[in-house]
C-alpha positions in Angstrom: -51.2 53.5 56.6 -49.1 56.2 58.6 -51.1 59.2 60.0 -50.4 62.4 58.3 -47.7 64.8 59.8 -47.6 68.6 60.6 -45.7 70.3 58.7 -42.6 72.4 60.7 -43.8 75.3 59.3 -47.5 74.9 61.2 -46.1 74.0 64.4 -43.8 77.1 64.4 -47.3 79.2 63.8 -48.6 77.5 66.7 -45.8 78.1 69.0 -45.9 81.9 68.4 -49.3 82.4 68.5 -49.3 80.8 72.2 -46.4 83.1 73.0 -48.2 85.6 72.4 -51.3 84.9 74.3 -49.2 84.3 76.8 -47.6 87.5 77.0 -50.6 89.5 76.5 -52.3 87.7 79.6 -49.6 88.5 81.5 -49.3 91.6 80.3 -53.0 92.5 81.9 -52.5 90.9 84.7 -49.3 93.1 85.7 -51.2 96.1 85.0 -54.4 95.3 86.8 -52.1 94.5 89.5 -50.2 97.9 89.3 -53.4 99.7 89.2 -54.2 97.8 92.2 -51.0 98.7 93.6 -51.3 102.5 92.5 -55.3 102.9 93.6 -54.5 101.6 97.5 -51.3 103.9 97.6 -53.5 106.9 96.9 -56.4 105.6 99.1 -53.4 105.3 102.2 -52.2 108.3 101.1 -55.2 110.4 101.1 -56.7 108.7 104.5 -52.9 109.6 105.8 -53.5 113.4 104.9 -57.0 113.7 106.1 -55.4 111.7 109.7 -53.0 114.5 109.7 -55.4 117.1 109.2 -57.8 116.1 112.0 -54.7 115.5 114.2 -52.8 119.2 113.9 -56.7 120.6 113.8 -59.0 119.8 116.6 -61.5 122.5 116.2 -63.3 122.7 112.9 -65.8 125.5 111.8 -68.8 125.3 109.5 -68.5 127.6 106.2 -70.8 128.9 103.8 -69.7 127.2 100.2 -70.7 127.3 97.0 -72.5 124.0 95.6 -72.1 124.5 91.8 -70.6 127.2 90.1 -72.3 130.4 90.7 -72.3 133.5 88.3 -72.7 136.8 88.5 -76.0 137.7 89.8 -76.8 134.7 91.3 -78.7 134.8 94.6 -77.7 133.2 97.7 -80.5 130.5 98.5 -80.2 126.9 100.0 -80.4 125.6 96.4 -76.9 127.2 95.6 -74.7 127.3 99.0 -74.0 125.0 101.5 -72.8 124.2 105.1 -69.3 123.0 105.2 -67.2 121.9 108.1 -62.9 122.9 107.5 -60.6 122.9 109.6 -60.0 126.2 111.3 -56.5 127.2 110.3 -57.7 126.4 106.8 -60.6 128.7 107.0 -60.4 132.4 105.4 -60.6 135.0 107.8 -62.9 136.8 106.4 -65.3 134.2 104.7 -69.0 133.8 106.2 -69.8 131.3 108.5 -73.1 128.9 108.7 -74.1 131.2 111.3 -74.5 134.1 108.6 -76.6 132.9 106.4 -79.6 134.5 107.8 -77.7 138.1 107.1 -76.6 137.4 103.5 -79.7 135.3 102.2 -81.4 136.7 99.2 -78.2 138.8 98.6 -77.0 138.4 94.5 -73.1 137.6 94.0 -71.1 140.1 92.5 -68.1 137.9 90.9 -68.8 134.5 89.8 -67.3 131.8 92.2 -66.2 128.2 91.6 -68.1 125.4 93.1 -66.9 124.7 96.5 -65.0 128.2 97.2 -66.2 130.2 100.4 -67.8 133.3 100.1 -66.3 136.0 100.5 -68.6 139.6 101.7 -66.2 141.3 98.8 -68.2 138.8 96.6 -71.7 140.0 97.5 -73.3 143.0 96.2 -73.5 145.4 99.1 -71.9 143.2 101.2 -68.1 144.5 101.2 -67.3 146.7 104.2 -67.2 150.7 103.1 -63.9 152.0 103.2 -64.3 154.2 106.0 -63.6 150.9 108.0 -60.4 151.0 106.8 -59.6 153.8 108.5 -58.5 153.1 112.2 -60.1 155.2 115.5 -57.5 158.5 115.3 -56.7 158.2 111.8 -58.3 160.2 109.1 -57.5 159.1 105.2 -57.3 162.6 103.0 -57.5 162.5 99.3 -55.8 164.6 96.7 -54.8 165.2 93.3 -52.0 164.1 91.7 -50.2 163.8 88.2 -48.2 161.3 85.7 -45.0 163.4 88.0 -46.4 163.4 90.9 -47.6 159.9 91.3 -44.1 158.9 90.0 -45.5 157.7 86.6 -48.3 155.9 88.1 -46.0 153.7 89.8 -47.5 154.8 93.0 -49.5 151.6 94.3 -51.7 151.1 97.7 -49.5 149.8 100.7 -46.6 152.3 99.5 -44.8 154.7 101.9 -44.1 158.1 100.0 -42.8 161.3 101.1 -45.1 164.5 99.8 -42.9 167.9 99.1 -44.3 171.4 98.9 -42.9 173.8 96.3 -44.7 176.9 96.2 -44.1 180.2 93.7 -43.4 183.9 95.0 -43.5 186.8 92.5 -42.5 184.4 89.8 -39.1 182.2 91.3 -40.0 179.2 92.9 -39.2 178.3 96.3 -37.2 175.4 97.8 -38.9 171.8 98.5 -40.4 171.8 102.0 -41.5 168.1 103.3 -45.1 168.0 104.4 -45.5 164.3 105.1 -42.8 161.8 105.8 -43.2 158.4 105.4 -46.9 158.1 104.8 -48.9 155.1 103.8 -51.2 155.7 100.8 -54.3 153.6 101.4 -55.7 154.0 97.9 -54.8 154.7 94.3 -58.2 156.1 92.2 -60.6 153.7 93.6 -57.8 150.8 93.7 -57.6 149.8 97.3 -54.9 148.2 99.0 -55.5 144.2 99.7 -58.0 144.5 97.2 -57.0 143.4 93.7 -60.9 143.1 92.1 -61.3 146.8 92.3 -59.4 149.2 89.9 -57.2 147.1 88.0 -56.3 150.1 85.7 -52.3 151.8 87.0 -54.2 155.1 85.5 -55.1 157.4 88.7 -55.8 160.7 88.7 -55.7 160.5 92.9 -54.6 158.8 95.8 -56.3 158.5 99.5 -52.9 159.0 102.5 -53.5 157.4 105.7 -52.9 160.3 108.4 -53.1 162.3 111.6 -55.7 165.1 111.9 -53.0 167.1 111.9 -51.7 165.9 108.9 -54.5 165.7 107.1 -54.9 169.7 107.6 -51.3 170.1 106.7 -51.9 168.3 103.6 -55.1 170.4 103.3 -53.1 173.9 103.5 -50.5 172.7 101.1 -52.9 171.6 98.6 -54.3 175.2 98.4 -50.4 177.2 98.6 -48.4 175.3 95.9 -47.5 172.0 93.8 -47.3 168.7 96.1 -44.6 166.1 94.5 -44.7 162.6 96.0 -41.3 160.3 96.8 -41.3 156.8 97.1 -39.9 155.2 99.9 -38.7 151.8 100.0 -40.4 149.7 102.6 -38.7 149.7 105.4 -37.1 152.5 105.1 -39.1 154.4 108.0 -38.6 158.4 108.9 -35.1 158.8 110.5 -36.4 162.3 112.2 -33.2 163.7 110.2 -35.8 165.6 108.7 -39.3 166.9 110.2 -42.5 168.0 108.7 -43.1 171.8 108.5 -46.5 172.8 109.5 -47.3 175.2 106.3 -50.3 176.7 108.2 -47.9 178.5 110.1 -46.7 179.8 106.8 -47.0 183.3 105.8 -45.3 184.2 102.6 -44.1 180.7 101.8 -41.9 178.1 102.4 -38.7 180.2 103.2 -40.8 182.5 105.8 -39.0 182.6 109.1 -42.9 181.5 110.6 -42.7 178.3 108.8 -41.3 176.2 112.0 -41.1 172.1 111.5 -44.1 171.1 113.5 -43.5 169.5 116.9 -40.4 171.9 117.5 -40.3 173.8 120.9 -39.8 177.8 120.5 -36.7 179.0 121.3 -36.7 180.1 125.2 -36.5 183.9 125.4 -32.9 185.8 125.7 -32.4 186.1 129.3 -32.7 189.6 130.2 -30.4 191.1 133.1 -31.4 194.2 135.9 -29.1 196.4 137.0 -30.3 198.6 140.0 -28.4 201.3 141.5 -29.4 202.4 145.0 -28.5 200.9 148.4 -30.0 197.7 150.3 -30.6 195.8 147.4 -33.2 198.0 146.3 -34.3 199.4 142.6 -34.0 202.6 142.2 -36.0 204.6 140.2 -32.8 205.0 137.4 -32.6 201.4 137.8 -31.8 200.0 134.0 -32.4 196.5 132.1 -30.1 194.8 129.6 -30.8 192.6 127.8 -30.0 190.1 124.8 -26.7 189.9 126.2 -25.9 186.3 124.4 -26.6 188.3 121.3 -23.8 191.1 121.9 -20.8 190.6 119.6 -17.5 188.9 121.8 -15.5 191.6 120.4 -17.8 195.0 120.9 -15.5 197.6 123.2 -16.9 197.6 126.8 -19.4 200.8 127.7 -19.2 202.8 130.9 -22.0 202.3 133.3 -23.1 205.6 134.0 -22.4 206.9 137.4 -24.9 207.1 140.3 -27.0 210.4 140.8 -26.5 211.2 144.4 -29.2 214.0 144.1 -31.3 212.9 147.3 -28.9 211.0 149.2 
């Protein structure tokens, strides 16, 4: 009795479900490998980076980080800040160092902060340096009002170089645009400081703080209190030519177009030399001896005088 038979149709079945197995094994075991493959490329390339660090970087310096994300209000403890080593040109300037934590502990964050950021003293309440230390030994910063035209629509920001231009009002006409300041830097717009992006995020400024001299802080001072100050914006690097100087407006008496008001720095003109005459003999003045003088100011065409003639009475 003959053994029974598959059928073709079975053995077909058979054949693709094997295939398939046999696809799908390899299948995983190409990806497993390629995650192999992909998981020791990033390990070399990340031990490759942190090589390179260490190699450009020899000095590293320890920094005060965050350990979780902080909020606002948050105080600076041991339970939420840390210790951590970074290389020095990767370090922020300004961020505290292990060595300040004695200073800043107890202090509450103004800002929240991410985990692992620095902390910055602008993030600390209190702890941001006033704005007088801004202001460089010799410099003074003067505030004063301006306007939606005078701040140039509020374009105005801090960094800017701007020229400021007196125009003052006599018995009811308006004089000529004097400058006061060229090329000055404005430090601050409102309280929106320059460098400093968290504080007064608002263009609307009813103010803004110049960067000066002395003296031209009491120039600015004296023109605040004679007219209307107008501010122009310079470009950058466009820096005063001296074309142009600053008048002093203390110096000014009626105005702007007052012969008094001299541009600041200028020397005065060197008196008109003044010539003797004397009459007499051996060189000596006599007592009709006679001075003339502002002789550069005599019109070239004025008819020559006679010198009167010598008394003799006496001789």
């Amino acid at each position: 009795m003959n053994a029974p038979t598959a059928s073709p149709s079975l053995k077909s079945t058979r054949g693709a479900t094997r295939r398939t197995w046999i696809i799908l094994v390899v299948a995983l075991v190409l990806g497993g490998a390629s995650a192999m493959l992909s998981l020791s490329y990033l390990n070399r390339q990340k031990a490759a980076i942190a090589a390179q660090a260490n190699l450009e970087s020899g000095q590293k310096v320890q920094m005060i980080v965050a350990k979780r994300p902080l909020g606002r209000g948050d105080a600076i403890s041991a339970e939420t800040v840390a210790a951590r080593e970074i290389p020095v040109e990767y370090a922020h300037s300004l961020a505290l160092k292990a060595s300040d934590f004695e200073r800043v502990e107890g202090k509450l964050l103004a800002y929240p902060i991410k985990a692992g950021e620095m902390i910055l003293p602008s993030l600390i309440q209190g702890g941001a340096a006033t704005f007088s230390a801004r202001v460089e030994p010799g410099r003074r910063a003067v505030t004063m009002q301006v306007d939606e035209i005078s701040s140039i629509s509020g374009l105005v920001e801090p960094g800017d170089l701007i020229d400021l231009m007196l125009t003052t009002s006599q018995g009811g006409r308006r004089s000529a645009p004097v400058p006061v300041l060229l090329g000055v830097e404005v430090m601050a717009t409102g309280q929106r400081v320059a460098n400093d992006p968290r504080t007064g995020e608002s263009r609307r400024y009813s103010t803004v703080t110049l960067n000066t001299t002395p003296e031209q802080a009491r120039n600015v001072i004296s023109a605040r209190e004679m007219g209307k100050i107008t501010a122009l914006l310079r470009n950058p690097n466009d820096k005063p030519a001296g074309a142009v100087e600053e008048v002093d407006v203390s110096l000014m008496e009626d105005g702007p177009t007052a012969p008094s008001a001299a541009p600041r720095g200028r020397p005065a003109a060197p008196p008109a030399p003044e010539v003797q005459v004397l009459y007499g003999g051996a060189g000596k003045s006599s007592s009709q001896g006679k001075v003339m003088s502002n002789l550069s100011a005599a019109p070239n065409d004025a008819p020559p005088t006679a010198a009167a003639a010598p008394s003799t009475t006496g001789r």
